[in-house]
Structure formats: structure tokens, C-alpha cells
VOGU-3710 file (C-alpha; in Angstrom, 3 decimals, decimal comma):
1> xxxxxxxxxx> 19,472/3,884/-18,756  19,756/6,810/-16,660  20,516/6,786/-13,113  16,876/7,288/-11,556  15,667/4,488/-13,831  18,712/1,980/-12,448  17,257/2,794/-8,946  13,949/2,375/-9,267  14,405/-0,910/-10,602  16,127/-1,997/-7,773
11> xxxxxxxxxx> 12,654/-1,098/-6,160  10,718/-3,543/-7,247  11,553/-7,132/-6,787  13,719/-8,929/-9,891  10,505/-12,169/-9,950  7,468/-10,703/-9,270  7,932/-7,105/-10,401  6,215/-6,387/-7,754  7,564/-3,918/-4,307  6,493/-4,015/-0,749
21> xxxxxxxxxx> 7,378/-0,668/0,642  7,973/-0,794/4,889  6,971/2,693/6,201  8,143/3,589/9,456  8,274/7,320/9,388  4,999/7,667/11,421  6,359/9,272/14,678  7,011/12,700/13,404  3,170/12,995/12,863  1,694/10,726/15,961
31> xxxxxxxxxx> 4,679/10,558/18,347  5,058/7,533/20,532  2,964/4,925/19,341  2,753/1,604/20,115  5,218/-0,516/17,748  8,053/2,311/17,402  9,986/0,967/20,064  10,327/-2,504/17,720  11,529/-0,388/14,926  15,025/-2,184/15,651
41> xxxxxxxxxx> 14,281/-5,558/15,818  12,041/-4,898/12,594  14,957/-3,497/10,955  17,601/-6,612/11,674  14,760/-8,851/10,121  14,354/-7,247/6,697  16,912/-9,540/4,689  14,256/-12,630/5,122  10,909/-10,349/4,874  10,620/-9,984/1,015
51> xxxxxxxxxx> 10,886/-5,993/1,749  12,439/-3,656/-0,853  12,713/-0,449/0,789  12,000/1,079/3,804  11,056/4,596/4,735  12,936/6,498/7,303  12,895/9,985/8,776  16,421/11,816/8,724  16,907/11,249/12,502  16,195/7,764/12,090
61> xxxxxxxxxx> 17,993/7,184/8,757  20,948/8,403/11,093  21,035/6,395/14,095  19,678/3,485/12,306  20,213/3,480/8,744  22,901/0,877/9,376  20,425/-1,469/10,351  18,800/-1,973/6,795  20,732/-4,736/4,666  22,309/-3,439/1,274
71> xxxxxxxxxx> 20,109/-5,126/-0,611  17,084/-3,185/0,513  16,470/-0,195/-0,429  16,680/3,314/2,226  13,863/5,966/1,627  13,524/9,332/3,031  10,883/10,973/3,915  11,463/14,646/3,147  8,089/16,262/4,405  6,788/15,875/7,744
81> xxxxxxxxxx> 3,749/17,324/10,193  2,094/16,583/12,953  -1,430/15,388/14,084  -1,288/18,326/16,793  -0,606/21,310/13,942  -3,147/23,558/12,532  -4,300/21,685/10,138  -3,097/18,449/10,465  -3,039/17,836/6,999  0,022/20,514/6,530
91> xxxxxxxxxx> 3,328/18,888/5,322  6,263/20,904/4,766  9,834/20,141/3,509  12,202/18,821/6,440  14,798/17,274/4,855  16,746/18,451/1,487  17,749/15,986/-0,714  21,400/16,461/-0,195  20,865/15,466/2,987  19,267/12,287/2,462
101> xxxxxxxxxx> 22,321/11,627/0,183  24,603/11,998/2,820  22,634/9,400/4,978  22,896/6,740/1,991  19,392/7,402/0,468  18,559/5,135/-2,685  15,167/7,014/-2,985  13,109/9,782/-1,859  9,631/10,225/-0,351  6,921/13,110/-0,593
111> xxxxxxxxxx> 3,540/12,765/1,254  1,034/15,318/-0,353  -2,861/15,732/1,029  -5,250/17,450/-1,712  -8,309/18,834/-0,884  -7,487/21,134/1,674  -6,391/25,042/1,438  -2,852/23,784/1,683  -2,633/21,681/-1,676  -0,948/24,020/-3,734
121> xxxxxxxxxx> 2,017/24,424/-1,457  2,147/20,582/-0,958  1,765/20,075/-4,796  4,798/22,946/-5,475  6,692/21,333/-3,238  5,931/17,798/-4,953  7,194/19,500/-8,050  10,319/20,830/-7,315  11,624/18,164/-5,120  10,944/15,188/-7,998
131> xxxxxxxxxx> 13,115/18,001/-10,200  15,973/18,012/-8,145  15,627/14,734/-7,326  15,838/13,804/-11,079  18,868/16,034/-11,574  20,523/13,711/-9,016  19,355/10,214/-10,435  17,431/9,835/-7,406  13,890/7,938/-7,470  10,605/9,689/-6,208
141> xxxxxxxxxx> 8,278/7,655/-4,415  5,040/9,978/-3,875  2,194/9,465/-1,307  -0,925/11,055/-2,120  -3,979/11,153/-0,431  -7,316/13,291/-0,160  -7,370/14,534/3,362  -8,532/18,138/4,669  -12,166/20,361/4,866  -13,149/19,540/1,097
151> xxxxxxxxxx> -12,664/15,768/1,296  -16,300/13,955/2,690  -14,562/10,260/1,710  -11,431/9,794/1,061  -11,588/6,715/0,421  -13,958/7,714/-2,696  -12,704/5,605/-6,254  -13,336/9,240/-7,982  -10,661/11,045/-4,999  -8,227/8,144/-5,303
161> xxxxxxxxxx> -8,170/7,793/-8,758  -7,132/11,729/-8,996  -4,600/11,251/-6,622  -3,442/8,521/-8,581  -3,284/11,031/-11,235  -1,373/13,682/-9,828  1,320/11,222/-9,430  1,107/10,558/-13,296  1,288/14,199/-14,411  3,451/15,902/-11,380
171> xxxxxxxxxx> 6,687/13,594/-12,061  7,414/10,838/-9,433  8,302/7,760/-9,943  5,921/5,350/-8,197  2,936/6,839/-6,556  0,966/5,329/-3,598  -2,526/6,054/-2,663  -5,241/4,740/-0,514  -7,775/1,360/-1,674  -11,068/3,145/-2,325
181> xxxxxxxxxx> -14,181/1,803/-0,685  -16,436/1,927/-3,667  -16,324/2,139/-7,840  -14,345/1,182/-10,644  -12,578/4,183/-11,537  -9,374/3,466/-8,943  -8,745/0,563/-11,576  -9,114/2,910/-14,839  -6,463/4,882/-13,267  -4,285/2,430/-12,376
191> xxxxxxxxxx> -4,313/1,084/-15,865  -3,656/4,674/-17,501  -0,800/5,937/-14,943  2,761/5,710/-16,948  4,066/4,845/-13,462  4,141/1,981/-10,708  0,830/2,462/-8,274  1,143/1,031/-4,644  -1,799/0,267/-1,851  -1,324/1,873/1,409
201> xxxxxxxxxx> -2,152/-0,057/4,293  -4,766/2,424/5,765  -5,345/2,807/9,560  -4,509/-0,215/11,634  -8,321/-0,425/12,859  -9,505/-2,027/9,837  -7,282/-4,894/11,850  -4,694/-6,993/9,824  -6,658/-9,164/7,380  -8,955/-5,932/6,179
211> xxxxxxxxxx> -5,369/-4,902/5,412  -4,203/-7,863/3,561  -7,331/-8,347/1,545  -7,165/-4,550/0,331  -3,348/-5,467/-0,707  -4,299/-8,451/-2,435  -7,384/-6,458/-3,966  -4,881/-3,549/-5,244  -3,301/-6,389/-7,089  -6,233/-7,560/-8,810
221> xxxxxxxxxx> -6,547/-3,992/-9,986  -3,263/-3,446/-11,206  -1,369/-2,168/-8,446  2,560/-3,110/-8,776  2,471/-3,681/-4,749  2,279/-1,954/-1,354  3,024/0,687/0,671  2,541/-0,603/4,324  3,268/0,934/8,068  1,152/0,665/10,849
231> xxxxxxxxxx> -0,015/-2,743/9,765  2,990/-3,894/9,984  4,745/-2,863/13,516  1,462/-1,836/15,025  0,681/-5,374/15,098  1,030/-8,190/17,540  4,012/-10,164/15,669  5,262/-7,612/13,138  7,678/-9,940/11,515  4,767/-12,519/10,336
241> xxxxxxxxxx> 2,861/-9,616/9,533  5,628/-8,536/7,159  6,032/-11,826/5,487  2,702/-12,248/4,876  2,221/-8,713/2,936  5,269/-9,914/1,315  3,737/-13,340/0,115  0,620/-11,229/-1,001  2,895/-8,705/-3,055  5,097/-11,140/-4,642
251> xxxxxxxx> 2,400/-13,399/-5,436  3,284/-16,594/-3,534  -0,258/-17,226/-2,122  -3,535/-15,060/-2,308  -5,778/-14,279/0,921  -8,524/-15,770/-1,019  -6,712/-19,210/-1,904  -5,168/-20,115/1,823
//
């Protein structure tokens, strides 16, 4: 077993196979929202929360990287943008991966939009990175999602399903995309992608249970877990909201069933 392949297990939880992914790397592209302030506390509660990795920025990773338990796994994000830029769909490379191996990364994270007039950078990028990455024994953990002027839904089971796709053919390890509003080709994908697929939590509007039930749905289909942010510390008591994606990825109660 090669190194990459030791890490990524350690990415997915030893009972239910299964991964809930905390993201927190959200200010770089919306600045001060409500719930970044928590992102302490938040941190100092992951040994109890069922969370096995958590996605920082480098500045982050630095001041707080200490703050996430050894036993839970530190991402980092290596693209960023921000909702101001021109498009706001652009992400470009902000962190090498030598860095993030200096601030005690156990995995790496891409965020690629397709659809837009800015794909083919994003998907180079993709590329390259998950080589080096490789080279290093370092998991990939790749976001895509269909955002920009081509993309009417992207929420559409056709667009998520060929996100889920790119993931399969470009090289990363785990990919996580959007739950799709309509169809049944989101689960044909997930059942024919050689790697792990994860559920985003989507925009906190959908409010917390939309969230949950699109978790627990991602399940049904296949998915190996979540991918969750803004549903998390955008929400009145982050910490419960955190267990309870973590009883819905692990499998210790359904939505449905309580």
C-alpha cells in the first residue's frame, strides 16, 4: 500500500466507511460571515463530532492548525477566489503543496467550477496538482461543481453526474459534488466512479434539515459521505449541527426514521 492510499483511509471512518468532511475555508471567497468567528470553538470540539477531516486555508492551517486533534484529519485548500472577482467562478492556485506539508497537511483540496470560460485552467490545474500530490503520497480531495455563463441549473442530475466524472477520469482521490434536484443519472455515476463521492451541503438557505435530508439522500445513492460548511457553523448551535451530519454519515440514525 502506497502512501496516498494509507492516507486516504484514514479519511474515512474505520465502522461505517463512511467520511464527514468539515469545510471551513469559506472566508477567502465571502469574507466575514456570520459563523467564522466560532471557527475556534468548532475546532476544540472535533474529537467528539464524528468528523474526519477538516478543510483549512493556509493562514488558518497556521494560526490554528493546532487546534484539530491528531486523529482528524488537516486539509488544505490550495485554490481560492473571491465572490467580488471577475468572474466569481475563477479559482487559482494559492497554496503549493509543499507548503501545506509544512503546516502538517494529511490531504489536499482543489475546488474546480466547469461550465464557464475558465474550466480549462481550473481543470489543468486539477491535473497537475493531484500529480504532484501523488508523487508525495498525499490524498486529493476534489470539489467540483457546474457554476459560470453556460450552467442554467446546476443542480441538474446530467451537470452533477459529469462533475462526478471529471473526478473519476482527472485523478483525485475522493470527489465531492452538489445533490442534484432532479433525475437518476447522479446515482449511475456514483455507482461507476472508481473513487469515494461526497454530498456538499449547498447554500445554508435551504435551512438545516433540507441539508440533512440531501446528506442522508446522497447515501441512499451511494455516496461514501459528506462534504459540509456553511451548514455547519452558519447555524444556530454548530456543534449539534455537526453531530447530527455525523449520525447521518456514519449511519447511526436516518432523518427519515427519528
Amino acid at each position: 500500500m502506497n502512501g496516498t492510499n494509507r492516507r486516504l483511509k484514514r479519511l474515512f471512518d474505520k465502522e461505517s466507511g463512511n467520511s464527514l468532511i468539515l469545510a471551513l475555508d469559506h472566508g477567502a471567497n465571502e469574507g466575514m460571515i456570520d459563523g467564522l468567528g466560532s471557527i475556534q470553538s468548532i475546532l476544540e470540539s472535533l474529537p467528539a463530532s464524528g468528523v474526519q477531516g477538516v478543510i483549512l486555508n493556509k493562514g488558518l492551517a497556521r494560526h490554528y492548525g493546532h487546534l484539530v486533534p491528531e486523529d482528524v484529519n488537516l486539509i488544505i485548500q490550495l485554490n481560492a477566489g473571491t465572490r467580488h472577482g471577475s468572474p466569481s467562478y475563477n479559482k487559482n492556485i494559492v497554496c503549493s503543496i509543499s507548503e501545506a506539508l509544512r503546516l502538517g497537511a494529511d490531504a489536499v483540496s482543489m475546488h474546480v467550477n466547469i461550465g464557464n470560460d475558465l474550466e480549462d485552467r481550473m481543470l489543468v490545474d486539477l491535473g497537475e496538482i493531484t500529480d504532484e500530490a501523488h508523487q508525495l503520497g498525499i490524498p486529493v480531495l476534489a470539489t467540483v461543481l457546474a457554476k459560470g455563463s453556460q450552467i442554467v441549473n446546476e443542480h441538474d442530475s446530467s451537470l452533477v453526474a459529469h462533475c462526478i466524472r471529471i473526478g473519476a477520469e482527472l485523478g483525485p482521490d475522493i470527489v465531492a459534488v452538489s445533490y442534484p434536484s432532479n433525475g437518476d443519472t447522479f446515482t449511475k455515476a456514483v455507482a461507476a466512479s472508481p473513487i469515494p463521492v461526497l454530498v456538499t451541503g449547498g447554500p445554508l438557505g435551504q435551512n438545516l434539515e433540507g441539508a440533512l435530508n440531501n446528506t442522508e439522500r446522497g447515501l441512499e445513492a451511494g455516496c461514501r459521505g459528506c462534504c459540509i460548511g456553511r451548514n455547519i457553523f452558519q447555524t444556530e448551535k454548530p456543534i449539534e449541527s455537526m453531530e447530527k451530519f455525523a449520525k447521518i454519515a456514519h449511519k447511526k440514525h436516518l432523518i427519515s426514521g427519528s
